[in-house]
GUVEX-610947 format. One record per residue (C-alpha): x, y, z. Coordinates in steps of 0.02 Angstrom, whole numbers, padded with zeros to 5 digits, always signed. Example, Ala and Ser with C-alpha at 12.3 -4.5 7.8 and 13.67 -1.06 7.14 Angstrom:
<atoms>
+00615-00225+00390+00684-00053+00357
</atoms>
This chain:
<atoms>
+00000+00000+00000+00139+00128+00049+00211+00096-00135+00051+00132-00232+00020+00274-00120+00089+00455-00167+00040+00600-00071+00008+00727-00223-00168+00742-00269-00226+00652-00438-00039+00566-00442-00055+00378-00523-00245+00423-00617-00267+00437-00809-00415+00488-00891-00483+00424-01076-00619+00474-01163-00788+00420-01089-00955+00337-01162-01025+00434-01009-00959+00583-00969-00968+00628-00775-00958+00466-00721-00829+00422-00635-00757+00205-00644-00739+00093-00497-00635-00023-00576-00430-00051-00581-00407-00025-00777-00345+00134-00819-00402+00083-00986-00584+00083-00941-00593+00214-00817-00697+00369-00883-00622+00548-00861-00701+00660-00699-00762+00794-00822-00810+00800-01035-00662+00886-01108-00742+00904-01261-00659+01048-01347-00634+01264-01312-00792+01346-01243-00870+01486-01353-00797+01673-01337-00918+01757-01191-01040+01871-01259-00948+02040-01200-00781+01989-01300-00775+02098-01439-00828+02040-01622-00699+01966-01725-00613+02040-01856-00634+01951-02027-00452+01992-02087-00368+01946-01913-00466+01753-01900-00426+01601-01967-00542+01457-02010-00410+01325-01941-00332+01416-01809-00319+01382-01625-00331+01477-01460-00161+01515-01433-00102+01621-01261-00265+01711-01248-00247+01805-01414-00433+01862-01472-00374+01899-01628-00319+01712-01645-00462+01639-01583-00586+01518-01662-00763+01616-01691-00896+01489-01628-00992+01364-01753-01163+01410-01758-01314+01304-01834-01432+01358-01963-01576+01357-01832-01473+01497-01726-01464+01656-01842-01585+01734-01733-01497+01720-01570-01321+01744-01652-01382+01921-01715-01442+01959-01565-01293+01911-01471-01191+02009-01605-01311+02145-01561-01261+02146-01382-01075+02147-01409-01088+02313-01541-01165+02388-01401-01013+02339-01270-00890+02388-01408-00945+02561-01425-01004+02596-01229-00860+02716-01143-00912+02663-00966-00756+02611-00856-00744+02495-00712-00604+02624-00637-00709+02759-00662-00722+02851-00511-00922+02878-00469-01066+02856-00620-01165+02994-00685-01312+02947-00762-01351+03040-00956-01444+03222-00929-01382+03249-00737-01320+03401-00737-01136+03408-00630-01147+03562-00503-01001+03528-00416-00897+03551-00587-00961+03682-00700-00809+03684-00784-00854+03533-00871-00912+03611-01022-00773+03693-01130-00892+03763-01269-01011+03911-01167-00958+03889-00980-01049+04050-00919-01216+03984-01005-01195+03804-00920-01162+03868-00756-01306+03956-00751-01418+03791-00817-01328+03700-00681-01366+03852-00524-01557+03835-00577-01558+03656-00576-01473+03653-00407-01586+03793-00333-01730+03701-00374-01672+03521-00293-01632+03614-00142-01779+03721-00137-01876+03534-00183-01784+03464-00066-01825+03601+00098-01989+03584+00044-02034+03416+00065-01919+03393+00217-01933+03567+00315-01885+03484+00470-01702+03457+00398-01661+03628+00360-01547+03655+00519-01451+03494+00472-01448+03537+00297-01433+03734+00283-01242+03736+00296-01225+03613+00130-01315+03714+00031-01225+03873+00091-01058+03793+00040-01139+03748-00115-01195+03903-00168-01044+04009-00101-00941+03897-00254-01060+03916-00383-01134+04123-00352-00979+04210-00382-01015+04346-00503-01161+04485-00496-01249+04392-00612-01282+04247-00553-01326+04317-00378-01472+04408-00468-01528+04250-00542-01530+04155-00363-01615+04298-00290-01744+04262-00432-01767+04096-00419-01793+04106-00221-01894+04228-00242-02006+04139-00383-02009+03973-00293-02055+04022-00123-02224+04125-00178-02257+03962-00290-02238+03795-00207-02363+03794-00071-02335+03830+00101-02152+03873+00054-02139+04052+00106-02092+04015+00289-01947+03885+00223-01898+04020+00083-01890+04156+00207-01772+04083+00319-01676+04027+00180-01682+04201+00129-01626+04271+00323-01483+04136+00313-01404+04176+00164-01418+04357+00164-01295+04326+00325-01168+04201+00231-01169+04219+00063-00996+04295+00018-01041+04380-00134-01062+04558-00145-01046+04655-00305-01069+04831-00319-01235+04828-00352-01288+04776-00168-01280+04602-00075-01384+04444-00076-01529+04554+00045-01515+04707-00037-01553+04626-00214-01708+04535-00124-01769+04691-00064-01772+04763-00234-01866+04632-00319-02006+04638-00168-02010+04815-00204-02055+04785-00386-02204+04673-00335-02256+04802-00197-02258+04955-00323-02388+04857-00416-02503+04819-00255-02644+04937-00317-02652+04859-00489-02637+04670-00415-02782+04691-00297-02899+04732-00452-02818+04636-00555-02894+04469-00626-02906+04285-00533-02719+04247-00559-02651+04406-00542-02747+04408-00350-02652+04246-00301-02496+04270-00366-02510+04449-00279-02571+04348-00116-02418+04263-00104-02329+04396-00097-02391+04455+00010-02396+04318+00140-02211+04265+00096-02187+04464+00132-02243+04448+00319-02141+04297+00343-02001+04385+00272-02027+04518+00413-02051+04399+00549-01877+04289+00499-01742+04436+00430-01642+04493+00555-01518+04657+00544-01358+04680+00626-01367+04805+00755-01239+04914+00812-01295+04895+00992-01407+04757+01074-01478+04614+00977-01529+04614+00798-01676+04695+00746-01812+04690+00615-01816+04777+00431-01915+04919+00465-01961+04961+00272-02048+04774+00298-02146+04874+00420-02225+05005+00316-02249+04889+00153-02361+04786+00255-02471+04927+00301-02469+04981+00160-02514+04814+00101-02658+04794+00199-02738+04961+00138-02731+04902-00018-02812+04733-00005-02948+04835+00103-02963+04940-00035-03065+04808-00146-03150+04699-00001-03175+04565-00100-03169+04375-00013-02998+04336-00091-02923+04499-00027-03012+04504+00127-02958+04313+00161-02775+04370+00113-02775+04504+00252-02839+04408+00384-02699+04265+00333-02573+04428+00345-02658+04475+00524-02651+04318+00617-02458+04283+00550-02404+04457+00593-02533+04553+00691-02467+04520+00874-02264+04593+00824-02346+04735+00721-02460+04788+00873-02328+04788+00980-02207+04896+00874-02355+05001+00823-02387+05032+01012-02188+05057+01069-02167+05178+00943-02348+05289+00961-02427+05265+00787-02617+05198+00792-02598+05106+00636-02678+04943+00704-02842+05036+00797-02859+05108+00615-02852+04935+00523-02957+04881+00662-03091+05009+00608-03060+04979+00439-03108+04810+00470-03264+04837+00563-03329+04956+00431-03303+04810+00294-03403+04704+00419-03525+04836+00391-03536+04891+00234-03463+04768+00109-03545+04662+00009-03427+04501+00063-03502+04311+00091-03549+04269+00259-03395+04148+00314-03280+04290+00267-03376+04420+00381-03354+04287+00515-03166+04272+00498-03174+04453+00514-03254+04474+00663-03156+04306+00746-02999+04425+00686-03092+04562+00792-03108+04440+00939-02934+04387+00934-02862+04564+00933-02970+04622+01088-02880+04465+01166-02707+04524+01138-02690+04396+00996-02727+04231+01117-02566+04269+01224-02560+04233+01414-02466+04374+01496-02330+04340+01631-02397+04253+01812-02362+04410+01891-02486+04501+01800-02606+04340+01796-02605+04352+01978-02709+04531+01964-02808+04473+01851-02982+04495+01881-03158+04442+01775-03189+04612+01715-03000+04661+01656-02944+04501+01577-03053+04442+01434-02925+04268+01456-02979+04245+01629-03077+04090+01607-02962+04014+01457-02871+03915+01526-02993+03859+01670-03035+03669+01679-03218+03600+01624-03302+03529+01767-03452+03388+01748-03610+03378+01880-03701+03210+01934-03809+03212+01771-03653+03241+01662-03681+03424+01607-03528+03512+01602-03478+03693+01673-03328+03791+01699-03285+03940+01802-03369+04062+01685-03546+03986+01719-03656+04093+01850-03672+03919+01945-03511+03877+01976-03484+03909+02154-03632+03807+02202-03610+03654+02067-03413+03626+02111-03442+03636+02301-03574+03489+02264-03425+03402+02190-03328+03446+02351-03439+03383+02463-03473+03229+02347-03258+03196+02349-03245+03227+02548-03391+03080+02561-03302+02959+02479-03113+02992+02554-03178+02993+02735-03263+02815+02675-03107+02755+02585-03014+02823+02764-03146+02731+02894-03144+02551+02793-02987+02485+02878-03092+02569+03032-03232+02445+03001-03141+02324+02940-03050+02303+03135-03234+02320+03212-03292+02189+03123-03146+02067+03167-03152+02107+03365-03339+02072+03350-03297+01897+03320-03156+01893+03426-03274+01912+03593-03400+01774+03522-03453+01674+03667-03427+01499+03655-03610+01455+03636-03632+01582+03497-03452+01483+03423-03542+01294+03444-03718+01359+03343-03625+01435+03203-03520+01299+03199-03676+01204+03190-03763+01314+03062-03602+01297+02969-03614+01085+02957-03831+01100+02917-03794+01200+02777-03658+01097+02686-03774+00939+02716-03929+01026+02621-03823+01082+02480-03747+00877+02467-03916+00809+02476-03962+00937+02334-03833+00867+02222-03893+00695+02240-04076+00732+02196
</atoms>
């Protein structure tokens, strides 16, 4: 045995051609013993080799060293034209394709590159500026179907833009495109006015012609020169006018100015363009411009009373006024009369705010129209509910007092009873003991016979 056996693998076997390829012989004669595997010949050239070249390939020739060029072209049969072409097909297809393996990323056909502008040799300035309204929009996109990631996501697009926006030029057209895409895409103008208070603080840019918030300032000064035209204007005009409008008093509420002393402070010509906003939409109370101020008033009326008032000027008694003379007078449907007069209410209640607990504390029915706001809603024995405000208050929550104290001094005398109960049949006298006992046996006897019947 140790001189038949060698320790290389395969050493001493001999294959032959088979009748049965696969199968491997149990028997001693090399002769007879079929090979492991069918070496029947070269496989065919895989399908992303490239075709062969007529001139380079001969009929008789034989794979030698890996050369394509040397390389037998597959025998096809009549019945396989079909497939060959299409196979053929495939290959003219992986010929010509310039995609690389060692390419560094993939870019798909028509995405535009915004990191690299530079890209295109023949019109650079013109393809920047494709590629700076293409990226505006998939941020803007972007912000506005994910608000909540604009912290996390702000600083990106900051570095992005601060590569791309380098001439005067193309800081007009981003100031355009903000500006066109937050009074379009729904409920966009708190989103686009941030964006706008963010980048009007780090956007390096700054030609001659004025920075990132000076430019934006301008172009809302070209819609607000045409307010008296836009509020008589038709259907579309109205809205596109409305969103101004509303994207406006955002823009007030979120820009912030550098002051010289103390924190930052508010544009004040936002101030008087949304007075002078709100004459105008009062000045053709119809529903669409009535529904557009009272959008305006609830976003901004609480920080323009209070500036109003700080500074003196009556502006908001007079829009007040204004209001209830619409209520009046104009012609408008009834739900819009009612959010007028609810815009009434809410201004005669300081806008729904809750002053400090200091001043809460001397607050009093007749002083504080939010005295009873934020009282709790009581229910009586039938299940009718009252609250502070009701002229039967006094009387229906002390029957609830009363009701409570009841049921803790019961809850408080049970263990009480409970101890009674237990020294009650502690002094049992023995007779008492021996009938209950007795009782006790009667009983269980009467129930057995029961179960037998």
């Amino acid at each position: 045995m140790n001189q038949n056996f060698d320790r290389a693998p395969g050493a001493g076997r001999s294959y032959s051609l088979a009748a049965d390829p696969g199968f491997v012989g149990a028997g001693d004669d090399d002769a007879n013993k079929p090979p492991l595997f069918d070496r029947r010949g070269p496989l065919r050239q895989p399908r992303s080799m490239p075709l062969y070249a007529e001139s380079n390939i001969s009929p008789t020739s034989e794979a030698v060293g890996g050369d394509c060029k040397r390389q037998t072209r597959p025998q096809t049969s009549p019945n396989a034209n079909n497939v060959s072409a299409s196979c053929y097909d495939v290959d003219s297809l992986v010929r010509s394709s310039t995609l690389s393996a060692s390419a560094a990323e993939f870019v798909p056909s028509g995405f535009n590159s915004y990191e690299d502008p530079t890209l295109y040799d023949d019109n650079e300035e013109y393809y920047t500026e494709i590629n700076l309204e293409g990226m505006v929009k998939d941020f803007l996109d972007h912000l506005s179907s994910s608000p909540g990631t604009f912290e996390s996501d702000i600083d990106y697009i900051t570095g992005m833009l601060n590569s791309c926006v380098t001439t005067e030029a193309l800081l007009q057209d981003l100031v355009e495109l903000i500006y066109k895409e937050s009074t379009a895409i729904p409920n966009f103008s708190y989103t686009g006015a941030r964006l706008c208070n963010h980048l009007s603080k780090h956007l390096n840019v700054s030609p001659p012609s004025g920075n990132f918030r000076q430019l934006l300032l301008k172009r809302c000064r070209t819609e607000y020169e045409h307010r008296d035209v836009a509020v008589r204007g038709e259907a579309g005009t109205q809205k596109k006018f409305h969103s101004f409008v509303l994207f406006l008093g955002e823009l007030y509420l979120s820009l912030e100015l550098k002051s010289a002393k103390g924190p930052p402070k508010r544009a004040e010509i936002l101030l008087v363009a949304l007075k002078d906003l709100m004459y105008s939409l009062f000045s053709n109370p119809v529903d669409s411009n009535l529904i557009c101020a009272v959008k305006l008033l609830k976003l901004t009326g609480s920080v323009l009373d209070d500036t109003w008032k700080e500074s003196g000027q009556p502006h908001m008694d007079e829009l007040i006024q204004r209001i209830e003379t619409i209520v009046l007078d104009a012609t408008c449907s009834r739900d819009v009369r009612q959010m007028l007069l609810k815009l009434v209410e809410l201004r005669s209640s300081d806008w729904g705010r809750v002053r400090a607990v200091s001043a809460a504390s001397n607050a009093t029915p007749d002083n504080d129209p939010n005295y009873f706001m934020n009282e709790p809603t009581f229910y009586t024995q039938e299940g009718t509910p009252f609250t502070a405000a009701d002229p039967d208050y006094a009387e229906k929550y002390q029957e609830i007092l009363d009701r409570q104290e009841y049921f803790d001094s019961f809850g408080e005398n049970e263990n009480e009873i409970e101890n009674e109960i237990s020294d009650y049949e502690d002094e049992m006298e023995p007779e008492m003991e021996e009938a209950f006992e007795r009782f006790c046996l009667e009983a269980e006897q009467k129930r057995k016979l029961t179960q037998k019947k």
